[in-house]
C-alpha positions as CSV (number, residue, x, y, z in Angstrom):
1,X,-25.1,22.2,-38.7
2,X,-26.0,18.3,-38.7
3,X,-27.5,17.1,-35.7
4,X,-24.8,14.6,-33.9
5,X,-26.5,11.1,-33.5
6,X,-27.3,9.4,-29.7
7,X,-24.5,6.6,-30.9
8,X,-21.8,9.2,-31.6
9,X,-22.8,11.0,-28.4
10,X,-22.6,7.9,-26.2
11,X,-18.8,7.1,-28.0
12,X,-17.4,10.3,-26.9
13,X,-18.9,10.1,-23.2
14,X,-17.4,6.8,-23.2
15,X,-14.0,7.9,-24.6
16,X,-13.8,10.4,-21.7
17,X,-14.8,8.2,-18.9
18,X,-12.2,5.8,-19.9
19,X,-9.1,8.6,-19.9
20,X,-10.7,9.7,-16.4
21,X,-10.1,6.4,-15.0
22,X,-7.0,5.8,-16.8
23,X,-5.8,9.3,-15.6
24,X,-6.1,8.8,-12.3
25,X,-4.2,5.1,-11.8
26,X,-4.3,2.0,-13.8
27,X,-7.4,0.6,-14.2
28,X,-8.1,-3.1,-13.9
29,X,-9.7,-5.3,-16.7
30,X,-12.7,-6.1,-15.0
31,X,-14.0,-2.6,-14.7
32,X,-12.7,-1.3,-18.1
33,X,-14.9,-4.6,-19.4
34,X,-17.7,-2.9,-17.5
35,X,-17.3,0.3,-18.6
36,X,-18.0,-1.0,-21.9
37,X,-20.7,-3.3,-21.4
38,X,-23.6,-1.0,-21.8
39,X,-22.2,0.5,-24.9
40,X,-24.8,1.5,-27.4
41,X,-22.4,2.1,-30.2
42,X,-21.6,-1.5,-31.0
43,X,-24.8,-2.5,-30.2
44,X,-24.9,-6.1,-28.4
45,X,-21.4,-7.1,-29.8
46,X,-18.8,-8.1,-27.5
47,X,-17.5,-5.3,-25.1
48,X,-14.0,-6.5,-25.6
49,X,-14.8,-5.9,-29.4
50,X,-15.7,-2.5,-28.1
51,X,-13.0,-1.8,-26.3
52,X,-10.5,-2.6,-28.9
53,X,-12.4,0.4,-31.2
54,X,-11.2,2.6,-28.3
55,X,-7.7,1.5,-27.6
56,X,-7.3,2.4,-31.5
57,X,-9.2,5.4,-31.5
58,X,-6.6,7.0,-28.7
59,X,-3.6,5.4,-30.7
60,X,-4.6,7.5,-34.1
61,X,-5.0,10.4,-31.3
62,X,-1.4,9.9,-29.7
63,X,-2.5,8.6,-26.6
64,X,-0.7,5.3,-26.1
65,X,-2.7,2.8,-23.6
66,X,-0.9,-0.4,-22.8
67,X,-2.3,-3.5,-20.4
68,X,-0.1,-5.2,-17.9
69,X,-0.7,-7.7,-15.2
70,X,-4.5,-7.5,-16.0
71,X,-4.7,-3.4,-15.8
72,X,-4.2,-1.2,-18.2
73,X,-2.8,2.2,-17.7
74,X,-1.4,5.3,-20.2
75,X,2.1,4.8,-21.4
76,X,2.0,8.5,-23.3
77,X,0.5,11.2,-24.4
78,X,0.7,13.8,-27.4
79,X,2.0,16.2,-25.7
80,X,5.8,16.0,-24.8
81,X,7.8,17.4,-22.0
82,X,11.5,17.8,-21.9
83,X,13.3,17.2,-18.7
84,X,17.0,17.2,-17.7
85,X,19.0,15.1,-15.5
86,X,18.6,17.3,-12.3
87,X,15.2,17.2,-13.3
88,X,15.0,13.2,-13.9
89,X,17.0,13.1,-10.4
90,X,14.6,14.7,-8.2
91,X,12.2,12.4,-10.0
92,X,14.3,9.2,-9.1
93,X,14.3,10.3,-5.4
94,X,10.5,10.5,-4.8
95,X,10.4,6.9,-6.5
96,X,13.1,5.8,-4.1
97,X,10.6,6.9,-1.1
98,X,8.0,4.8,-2.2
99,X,10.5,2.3,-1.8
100,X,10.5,2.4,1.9
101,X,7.4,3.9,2.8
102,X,3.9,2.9,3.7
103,X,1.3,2.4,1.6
104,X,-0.7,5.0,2.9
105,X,-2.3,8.2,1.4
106,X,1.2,9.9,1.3
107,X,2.8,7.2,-0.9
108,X,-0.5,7.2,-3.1
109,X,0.1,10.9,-3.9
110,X,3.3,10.7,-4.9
111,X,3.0,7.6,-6.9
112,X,0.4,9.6,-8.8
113,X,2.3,12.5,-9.0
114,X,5.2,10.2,-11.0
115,X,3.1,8.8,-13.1
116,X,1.3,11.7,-14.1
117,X,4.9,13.3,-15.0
118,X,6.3,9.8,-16.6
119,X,3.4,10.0,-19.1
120,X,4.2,13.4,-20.0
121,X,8.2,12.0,-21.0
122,X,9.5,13.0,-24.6
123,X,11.5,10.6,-26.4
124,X,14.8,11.9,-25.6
125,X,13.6,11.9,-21.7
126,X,12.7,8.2,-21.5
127,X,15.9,7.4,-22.6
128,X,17.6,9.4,-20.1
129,X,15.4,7.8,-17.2
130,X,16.2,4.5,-18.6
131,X,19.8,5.2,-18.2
132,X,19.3,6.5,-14.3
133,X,17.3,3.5,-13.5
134,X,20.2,1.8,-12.4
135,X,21.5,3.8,-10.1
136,X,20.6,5.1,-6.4
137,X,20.0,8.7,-6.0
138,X,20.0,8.9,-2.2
139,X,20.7,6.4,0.9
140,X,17.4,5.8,2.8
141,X,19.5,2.8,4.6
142,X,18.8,5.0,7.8
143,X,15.2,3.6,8.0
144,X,16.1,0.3,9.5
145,X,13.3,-2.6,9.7
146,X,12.3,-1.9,13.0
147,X,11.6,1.8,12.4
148,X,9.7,0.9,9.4
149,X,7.5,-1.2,11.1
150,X,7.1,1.6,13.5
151,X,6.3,4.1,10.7
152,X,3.4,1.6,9.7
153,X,1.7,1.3,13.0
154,X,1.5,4.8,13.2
155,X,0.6,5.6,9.8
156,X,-2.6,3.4,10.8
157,X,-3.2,5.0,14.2
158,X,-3.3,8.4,12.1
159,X,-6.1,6.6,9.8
160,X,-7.7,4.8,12.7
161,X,-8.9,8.0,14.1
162,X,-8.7,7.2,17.9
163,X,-6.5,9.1,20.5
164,X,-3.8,7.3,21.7
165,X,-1.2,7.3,24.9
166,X,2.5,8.0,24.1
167,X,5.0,7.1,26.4
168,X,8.5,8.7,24.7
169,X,11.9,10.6,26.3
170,X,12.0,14.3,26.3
171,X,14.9,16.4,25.3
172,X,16.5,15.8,29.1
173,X,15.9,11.9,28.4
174,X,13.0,11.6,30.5
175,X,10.1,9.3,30.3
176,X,6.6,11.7,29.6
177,X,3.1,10.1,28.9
178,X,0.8,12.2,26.6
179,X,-2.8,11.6,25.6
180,X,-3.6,13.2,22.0
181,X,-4.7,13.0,18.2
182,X,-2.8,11.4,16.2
183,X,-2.5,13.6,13.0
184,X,0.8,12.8,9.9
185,X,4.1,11.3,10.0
186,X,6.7,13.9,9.0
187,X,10.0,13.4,7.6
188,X,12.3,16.4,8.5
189,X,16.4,16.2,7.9
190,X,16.5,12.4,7.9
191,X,14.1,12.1,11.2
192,X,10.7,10.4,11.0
193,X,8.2,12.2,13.6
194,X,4.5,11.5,14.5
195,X,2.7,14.5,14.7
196,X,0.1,14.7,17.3
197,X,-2.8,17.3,18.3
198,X,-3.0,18.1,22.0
199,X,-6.4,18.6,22.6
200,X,-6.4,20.6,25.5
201,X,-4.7,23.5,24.3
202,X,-5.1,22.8,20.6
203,X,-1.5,22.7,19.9
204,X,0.7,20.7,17.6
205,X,3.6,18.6,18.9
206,X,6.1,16.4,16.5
207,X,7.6,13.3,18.7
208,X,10.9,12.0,17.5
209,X,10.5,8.2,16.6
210,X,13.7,7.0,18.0
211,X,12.3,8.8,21.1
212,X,8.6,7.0,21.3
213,X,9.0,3.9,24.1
214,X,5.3,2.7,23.6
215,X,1.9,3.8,22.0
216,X,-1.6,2.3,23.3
217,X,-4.4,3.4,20.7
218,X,-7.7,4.1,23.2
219,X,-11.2,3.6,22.4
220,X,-11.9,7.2,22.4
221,X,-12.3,9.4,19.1
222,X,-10.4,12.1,18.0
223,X,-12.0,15.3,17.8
224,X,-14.1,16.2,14.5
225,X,-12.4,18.9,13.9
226,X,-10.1,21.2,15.4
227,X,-8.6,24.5,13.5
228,X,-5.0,24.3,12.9
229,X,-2.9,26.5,15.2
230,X,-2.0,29.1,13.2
231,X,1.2,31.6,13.6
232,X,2.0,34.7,12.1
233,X,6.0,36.3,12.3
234,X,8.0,38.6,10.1
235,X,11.2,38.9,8.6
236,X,13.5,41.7,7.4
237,X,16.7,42.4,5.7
238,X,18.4,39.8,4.1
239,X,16.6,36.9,6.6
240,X,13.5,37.6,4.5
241,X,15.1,38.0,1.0
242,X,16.9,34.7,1.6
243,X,13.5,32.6,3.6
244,X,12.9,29.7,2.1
245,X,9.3,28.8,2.7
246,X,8.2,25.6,4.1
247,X,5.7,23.4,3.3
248,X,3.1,24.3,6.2
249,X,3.7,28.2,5.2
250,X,2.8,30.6,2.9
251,X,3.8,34.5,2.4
252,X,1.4,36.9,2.6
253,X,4.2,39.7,0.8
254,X,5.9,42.6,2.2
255,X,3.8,45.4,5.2
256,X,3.8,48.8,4.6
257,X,7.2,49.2,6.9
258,X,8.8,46.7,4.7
259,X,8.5,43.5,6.8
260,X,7.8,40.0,5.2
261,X,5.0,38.4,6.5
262,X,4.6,34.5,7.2
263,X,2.0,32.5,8.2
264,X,2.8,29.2,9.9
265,X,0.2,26.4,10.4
266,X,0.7,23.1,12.9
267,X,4.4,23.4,13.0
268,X,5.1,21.7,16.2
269,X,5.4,25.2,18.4
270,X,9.0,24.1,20.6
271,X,10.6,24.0,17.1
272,X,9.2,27.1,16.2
273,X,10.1,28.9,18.8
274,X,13.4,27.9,18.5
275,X,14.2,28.5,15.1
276,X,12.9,32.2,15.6
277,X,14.7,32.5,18.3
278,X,17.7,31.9,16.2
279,X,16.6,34.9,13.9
280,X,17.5,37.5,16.3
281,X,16.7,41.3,15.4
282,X,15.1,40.5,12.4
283,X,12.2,38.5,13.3
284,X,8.8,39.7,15.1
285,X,6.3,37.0,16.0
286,X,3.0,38.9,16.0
287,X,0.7,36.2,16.9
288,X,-0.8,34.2,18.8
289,X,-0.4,36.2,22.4
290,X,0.2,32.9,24.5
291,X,2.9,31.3,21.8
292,X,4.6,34.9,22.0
293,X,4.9,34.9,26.1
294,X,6.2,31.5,26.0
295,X,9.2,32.6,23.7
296,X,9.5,35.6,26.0
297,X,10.0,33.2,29.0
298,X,12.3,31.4,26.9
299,X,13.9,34.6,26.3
300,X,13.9,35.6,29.5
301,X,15.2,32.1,30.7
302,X,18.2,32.2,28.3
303,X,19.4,35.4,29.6
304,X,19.0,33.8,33.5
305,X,21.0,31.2,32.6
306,X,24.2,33.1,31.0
307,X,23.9,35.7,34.3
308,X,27.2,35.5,35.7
């Protein structure tokens, strides 16, 4: 077998350091010049002469790399994927998110997560995503400017790592100051919540937005770590056939008496409780002990307050 030369070595490391990059976001000029700086291959030619030698070595390959605004970024690959319509519309509504939200870690994910799909497009597909390009999928007018101010400030207290005070209206509309860890901005059925650790008992709470009247950021850490409070309930019957998992969940299949088994992690525990509550009959909440006596207080509460 003939011995592969340092030069030819050095191309292909180079060749694959260069889709890395390109795979992960678009890549700016001055370190794609860089990358090719050093490059043993072309000896002590000019690295943009070096770099051209690449971009034509992925173009016989099928991978199409294009520059724009002074990065460069994939605009294909070889291999194709086929999507529909329904397919192309779910698409279109995570790029309208990024439209309105934060440029935080969550809008960085998903903007990956589209391109990595977008390069993937057959033929047939781009023109079909072309053709919905000029059309809304979904009204985000509900996030007005103010609230997307607010959605900033406390995507930054989540990053900022520093407990903070909250000052926001309970469900009876009164005023209640809270000391805690700021932790993720959730976005549940049109409502934007800050999700926050209580410290004291380890719990999980999700305040409304609209609800929050002031936050003051305090010079104090959050904890290092804290383990997520974790639930475990089952379902049965045609509850668990029809359960649709959410994000913070996962199944852990069917017991032996034919119960399905979920386990719940840092869903904000009044919600929780109430949507079990709704279950009826066919839902057990195993654990933990002091989550399961406060639903039987609220159990107990309910049945108080319908006494005639």
């Amino acid at each position: 077998m003939t011995k592969l030369s340092e030069k030819y070595n050095d191309s292909c490391v180079k060749m694959f350091e260069f889709l890395k990059l390109l795979l992960k976001e678009p890549v700016d000029y001055n370190t794609v010049i860089t990358l090719f700086t050093d490059n043993k291959t072309v000896g002590r030619s000019n690295p943009n002469v070096a770099l051209n030698k690449y971009l034509n070595t992925l173009r016989i390959l099928g991978i199409t790399v294009q520059k724009q605004k002074n990065h460069f970024f994939i605009k294909n690959l070889p291999y194709k994927i086929d999507f529909n319509m329904d397919d192309l519309k779910i698409i279109n509504i995570f790029k309208e998110t990024l439209e309105i939200m934060p440029k935080g870690k969550n809008f960085r994910n998903i903007q990956f997560f589209i391109n990595a799909l977008e390069i993937r497009y057959s033929i047939l597909t781009q023109e079909k995503a072309a053709a919905l390009n000029s059309t809304k999928t979904i009204d985000f007018s509900f996030l007005s400017t103010e609230l997307k101010k607010q959605i900033e400030k406390c995507e930054s207290y989540c990053q900022d790592k520093r407990k903070i005070e909250v000052i926001y209206k309970n469900i009876t509309e009164q005023e209640v100051s809270l000391v805690c860890s700021p932790v993720e901005l959730k976005y549940i059925k049109k409502k934007t919540f800050l999700s926050v650790n209580i410290d004291s008992s380890n719990t999980v709470m999700d305040i409304p937005l609209d609800k929050i009247i002031s936050i003051t950021q305090l010079r104090e850490s959050t904890a290092k770590y804290s383990s997520p409070t974790t639930s475990v309930f089952k379902l049965k019957n045609r509850l668990a056939k029809n359960y649709k998992l959410r994000e913070w969940e996962h199944s852990e299949g069917y017991d032996n008496d034919g119960w399905l088994v979920i386990i719940n992690k840092n869903e904000d525990k009044n919600s929780l409780l109430k949507r079990l509550m709704r279950y009826g009959e066919q839902c057990v909440l195993c654990s933990p002990k002091y989550l399961k006596d406060e639903m039987l207080e609220m159990i107990n509460k309910t049945i108080e307050n319908n006494k005639e």
